[in-house]
C-alpha positions in Angstrom: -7.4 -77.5 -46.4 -7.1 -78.6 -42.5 -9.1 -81.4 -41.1 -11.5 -80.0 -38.9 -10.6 -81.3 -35.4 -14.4 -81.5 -34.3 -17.4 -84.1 -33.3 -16.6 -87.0 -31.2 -13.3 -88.4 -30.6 -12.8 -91.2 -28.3 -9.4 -90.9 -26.4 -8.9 -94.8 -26.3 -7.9 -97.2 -23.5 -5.3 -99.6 -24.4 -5.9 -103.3 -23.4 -3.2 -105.7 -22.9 -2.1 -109.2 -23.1 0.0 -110.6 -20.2 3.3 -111.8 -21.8 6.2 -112.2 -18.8 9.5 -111.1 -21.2 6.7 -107.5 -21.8 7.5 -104.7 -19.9 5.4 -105.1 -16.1 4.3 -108.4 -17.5 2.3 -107.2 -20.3 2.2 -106.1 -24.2 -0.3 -104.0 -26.0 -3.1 -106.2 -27.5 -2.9 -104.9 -31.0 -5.7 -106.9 -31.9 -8.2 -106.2 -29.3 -7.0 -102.3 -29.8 -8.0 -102.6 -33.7 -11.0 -104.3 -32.5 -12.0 -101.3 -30.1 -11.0 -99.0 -32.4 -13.6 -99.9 -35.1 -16.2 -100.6 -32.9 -16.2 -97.2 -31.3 -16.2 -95.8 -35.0 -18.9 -97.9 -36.2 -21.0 -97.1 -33.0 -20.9 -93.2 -34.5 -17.6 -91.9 -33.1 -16.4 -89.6 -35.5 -12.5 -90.5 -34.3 -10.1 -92.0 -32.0 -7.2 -90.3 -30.1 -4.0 -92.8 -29.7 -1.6 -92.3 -27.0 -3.1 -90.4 -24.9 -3.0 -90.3 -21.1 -6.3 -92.8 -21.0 -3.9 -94.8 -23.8 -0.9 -94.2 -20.9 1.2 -93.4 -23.5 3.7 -92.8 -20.7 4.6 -96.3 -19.6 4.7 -97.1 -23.1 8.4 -97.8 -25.0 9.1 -95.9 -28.0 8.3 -98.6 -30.6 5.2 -99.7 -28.7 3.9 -95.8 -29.0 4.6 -96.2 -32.4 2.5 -99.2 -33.0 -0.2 -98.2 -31.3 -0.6 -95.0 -33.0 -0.2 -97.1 -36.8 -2.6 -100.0 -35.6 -5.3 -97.4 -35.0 -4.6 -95.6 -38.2 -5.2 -98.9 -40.3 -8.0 -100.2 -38.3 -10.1 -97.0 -38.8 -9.2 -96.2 -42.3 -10.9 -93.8 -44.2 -13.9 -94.4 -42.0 -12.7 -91.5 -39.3 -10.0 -89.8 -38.3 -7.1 -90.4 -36.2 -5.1 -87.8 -33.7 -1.9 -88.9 -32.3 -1.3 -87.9 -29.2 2.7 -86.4 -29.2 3.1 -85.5 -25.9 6.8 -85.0 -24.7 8.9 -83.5 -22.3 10.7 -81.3 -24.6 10.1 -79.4 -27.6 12.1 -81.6 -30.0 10.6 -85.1 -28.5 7.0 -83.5 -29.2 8.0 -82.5 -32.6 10.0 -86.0 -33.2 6.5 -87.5 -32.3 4.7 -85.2 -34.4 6.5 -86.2 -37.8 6.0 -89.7 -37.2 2.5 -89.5 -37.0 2.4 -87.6 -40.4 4.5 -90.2 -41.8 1.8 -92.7 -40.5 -1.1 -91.3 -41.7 -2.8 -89.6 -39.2 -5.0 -86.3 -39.4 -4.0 -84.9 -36.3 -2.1 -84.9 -33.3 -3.2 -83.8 -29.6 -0.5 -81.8 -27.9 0.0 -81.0 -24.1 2.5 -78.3 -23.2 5.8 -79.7 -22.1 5.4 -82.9 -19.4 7.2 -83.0 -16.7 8.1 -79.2 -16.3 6.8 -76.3 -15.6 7.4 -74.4 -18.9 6.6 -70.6 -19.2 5.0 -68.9 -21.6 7.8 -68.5 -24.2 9.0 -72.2 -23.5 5.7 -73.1 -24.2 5.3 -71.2 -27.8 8.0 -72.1 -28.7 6.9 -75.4 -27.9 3.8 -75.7 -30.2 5.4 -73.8 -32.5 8.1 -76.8 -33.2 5.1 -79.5 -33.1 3.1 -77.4 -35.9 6.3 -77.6 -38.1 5.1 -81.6 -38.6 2.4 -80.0 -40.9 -1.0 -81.4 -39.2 -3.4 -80.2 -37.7 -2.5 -79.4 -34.3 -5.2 -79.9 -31.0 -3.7 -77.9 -28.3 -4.4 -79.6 -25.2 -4.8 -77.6 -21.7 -4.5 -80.0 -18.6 -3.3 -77.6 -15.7 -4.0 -80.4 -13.1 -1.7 -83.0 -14.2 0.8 -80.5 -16.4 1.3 -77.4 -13.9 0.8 -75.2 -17.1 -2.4 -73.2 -17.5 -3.0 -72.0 -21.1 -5.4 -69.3 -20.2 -7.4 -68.1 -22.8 -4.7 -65.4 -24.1 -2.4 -67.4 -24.2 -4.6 -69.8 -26.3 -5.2 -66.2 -28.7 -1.8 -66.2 -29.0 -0.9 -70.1 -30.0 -3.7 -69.4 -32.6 -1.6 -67.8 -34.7 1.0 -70.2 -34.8 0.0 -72.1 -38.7 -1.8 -75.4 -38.3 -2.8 -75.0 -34.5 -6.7 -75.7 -35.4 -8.3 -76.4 -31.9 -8.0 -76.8 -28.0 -9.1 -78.8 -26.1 -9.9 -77.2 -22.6 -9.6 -79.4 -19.5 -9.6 -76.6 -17.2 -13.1 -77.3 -15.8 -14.0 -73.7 -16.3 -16.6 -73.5 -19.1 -16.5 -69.7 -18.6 -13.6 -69.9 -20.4 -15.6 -71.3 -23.7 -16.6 -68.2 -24.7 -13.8 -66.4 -23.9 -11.8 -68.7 -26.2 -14.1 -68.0 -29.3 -13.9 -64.5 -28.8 -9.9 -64.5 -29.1 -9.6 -67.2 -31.2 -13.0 -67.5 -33.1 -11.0 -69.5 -35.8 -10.0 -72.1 -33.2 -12.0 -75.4 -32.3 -13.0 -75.5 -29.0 -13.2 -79.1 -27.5 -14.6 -80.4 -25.0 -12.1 -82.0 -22.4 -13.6 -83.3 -19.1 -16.4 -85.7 -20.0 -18.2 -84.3 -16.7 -18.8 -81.0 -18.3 -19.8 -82.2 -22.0 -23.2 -80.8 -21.8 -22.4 -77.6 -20.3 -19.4 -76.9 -22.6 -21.2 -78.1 -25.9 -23.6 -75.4 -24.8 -21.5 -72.6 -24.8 -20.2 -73.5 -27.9 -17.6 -76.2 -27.9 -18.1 -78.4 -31.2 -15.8 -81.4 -30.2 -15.3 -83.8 -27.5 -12.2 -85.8 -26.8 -13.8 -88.0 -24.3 -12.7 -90.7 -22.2 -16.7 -92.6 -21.4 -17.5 -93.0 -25.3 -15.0 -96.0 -24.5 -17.8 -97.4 -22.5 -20.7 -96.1 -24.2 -19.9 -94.9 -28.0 -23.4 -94.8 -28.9 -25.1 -92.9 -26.5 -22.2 -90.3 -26.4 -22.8 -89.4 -29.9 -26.6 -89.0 -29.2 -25.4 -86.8 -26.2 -23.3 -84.6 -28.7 -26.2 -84.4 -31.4 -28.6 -83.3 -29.5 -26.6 -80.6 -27.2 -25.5 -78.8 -30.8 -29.0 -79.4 -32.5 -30.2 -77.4 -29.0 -32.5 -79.9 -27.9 -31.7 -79.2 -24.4 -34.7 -81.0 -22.5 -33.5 -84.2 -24.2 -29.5 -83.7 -24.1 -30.0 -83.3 -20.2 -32.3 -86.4 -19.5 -29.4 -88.8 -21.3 -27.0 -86.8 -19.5 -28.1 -86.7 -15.6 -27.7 -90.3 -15.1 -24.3 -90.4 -17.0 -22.7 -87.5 -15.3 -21.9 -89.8 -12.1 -19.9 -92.5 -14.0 -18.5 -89.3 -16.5 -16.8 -87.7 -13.4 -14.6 -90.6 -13.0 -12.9 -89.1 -16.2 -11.5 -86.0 -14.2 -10.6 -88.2 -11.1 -6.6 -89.8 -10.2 -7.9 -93.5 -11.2 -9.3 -92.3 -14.6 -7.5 -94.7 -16.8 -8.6 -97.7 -14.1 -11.9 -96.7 -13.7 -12.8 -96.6 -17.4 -11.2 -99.4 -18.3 -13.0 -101.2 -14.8 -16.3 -100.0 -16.8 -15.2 -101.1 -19.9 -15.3 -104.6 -18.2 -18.6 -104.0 -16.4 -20.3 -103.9 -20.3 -18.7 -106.6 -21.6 -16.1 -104.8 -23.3 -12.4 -105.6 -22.4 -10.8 -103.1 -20.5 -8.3 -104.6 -18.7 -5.2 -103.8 -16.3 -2.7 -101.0 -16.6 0.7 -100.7 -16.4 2.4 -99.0 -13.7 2.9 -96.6 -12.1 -1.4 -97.6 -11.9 -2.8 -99.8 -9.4 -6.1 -101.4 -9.6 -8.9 -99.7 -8.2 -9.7 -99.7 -4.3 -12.3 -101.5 -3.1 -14.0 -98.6 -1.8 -13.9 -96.9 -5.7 -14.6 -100.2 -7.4 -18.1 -100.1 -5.0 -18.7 -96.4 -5.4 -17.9 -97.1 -9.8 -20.2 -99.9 -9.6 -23.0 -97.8 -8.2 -22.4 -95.2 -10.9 -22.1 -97.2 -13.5 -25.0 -99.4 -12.7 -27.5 -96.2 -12.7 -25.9 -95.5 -16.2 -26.8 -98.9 -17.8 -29.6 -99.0 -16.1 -30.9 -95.0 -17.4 -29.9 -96.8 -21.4 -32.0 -99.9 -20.7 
């Protein structure tokens, strides 16, 4: 039986060490990552998503991706699950990624369309098709904004059929499109993408979140998700309203950045990035610091 690709997965910032022979000056802190990884588990996280674009799986090298995705496999055991994300430009690089994450271990992989290009519809079947032939459960993963490639609800219907595609997650920003989903592809997880529209996805039926903020705040997140599907509404949207400020930095440019600069602001380590990502502004870092400060502050 497929893992059920649900509840609350944290798609993980990676922290680095500086180390000048690393590419950009630094190396992925394998350590601290095992160490975040755990914590965000034992704060109620139900998994964490490796290499994703919060993970900037992009300006990672082959055998650093690799790592990554195996040092969160070990450090969350059989305490959660893990899904890989096996983005790639082609079909065959997606698929190459795919199989190594079943070698490793993990329960799932996250999929965007193909990066980098504007695929069509059969290009992108054919696509997912290759990346279910790994034999995991497969998370399809819409991201228009930053792929150029919309997969509308029927052409989610149709990637349903495809064997071992389980569940989307939808970063459209349209929750209309919840519903629409279930009712061509009832079978199909719906996740919720942008951490900005948890609440209002989760109510029309989404029964997942692969968030970016339960980096920052594991615990309340999972309360957040708890009480949205348990339909206690007038609770879900007091934890929520002061959250939602610091949440929409998830669907901004400077994601990675500003999660990782509130990481910091909690006394977590977040860290710098690698390029091709700057640190903040000083005009976002004051804005962030106001968001984030009404957050804490709402939890106190």
């Amino acid at each position: 039986m497929s893992e059920k690709l649900d509840g609350v997965i944290v798609a993980t910032a990676l922290p680095y060490a500086e180390e000048p022979g690393a590419p950009a000056g630094l190396r992925p802190d394998l350590d601290r990552y095992a160490e975040h990884c755990r914590w965000v588990i034992e704060n109620g996280c139900r998994g964490v998503g490796p290499n994703g674009s919060l993970g900037e799986y992009s300006s990672l090298t082959d055998d650093e991706r690799r790592v990554v995705a195996r040092t969160a496999i070990e450090a969350v055991g059989d305490d959660g699950i893990v899904v890989v994300g096996v983005h790639g430009v082609g079909a065959h690089q997606a698929r190459g990624w795919a199989e190594k994450a079943a070698e490793d271990g993990a329960h799932g992989v996250l999929c965007l369309p193909p990066t980098m290009y504007r695929a069509n519809r059969g290009e992108v079947i054919h696509h997912f098709t290759e990346v279910a032939k790994a034999g995991l459960p497969v998370m399809v993963y819409n991201n228009p904004i930053d792929t150029k490639v919309d997969l509308t609800p029927d052409l989610i219907g149709e990637l349903a059929q495809i064997e071992n595609i389980v569940a989307v997650k939808e970063f459209s920003g349209d929750v209309r499109r919840i519903l629409e989903i279930r009712e061509r592809a009832p079978e199909l997880t719906v996740v919720a993408g942008a951490d900005d529209l948890t609440l209002e996805a989760l109510l029309m039926g989404a029964t997942g979140w692969f968030a970016g903020f339960p980096n920052v705040f594991p615990k309340e997140s999972v309360r957040l998700f708890d009480l949205a599907l348990e339909g206690k509404l007038d609770e879900a949207r007091a934890l929520y309203e002061p959250l939602v400020a610091a949440f929409r930095w998830d669907s901004r440019v400077e994601f990675v950045q500003a999660i990782k600069w509130a990481m910091d602001y909690v006394g977590r380590y977040g860290g710098p990035c690698r390029p091709p990502r700057g640190p903040l502004v000083p005009e976002h870092v004051a804005q962030l610091e106001q968001d984030m400060k009404r957050a804490v502050e709402s939890l106190a």
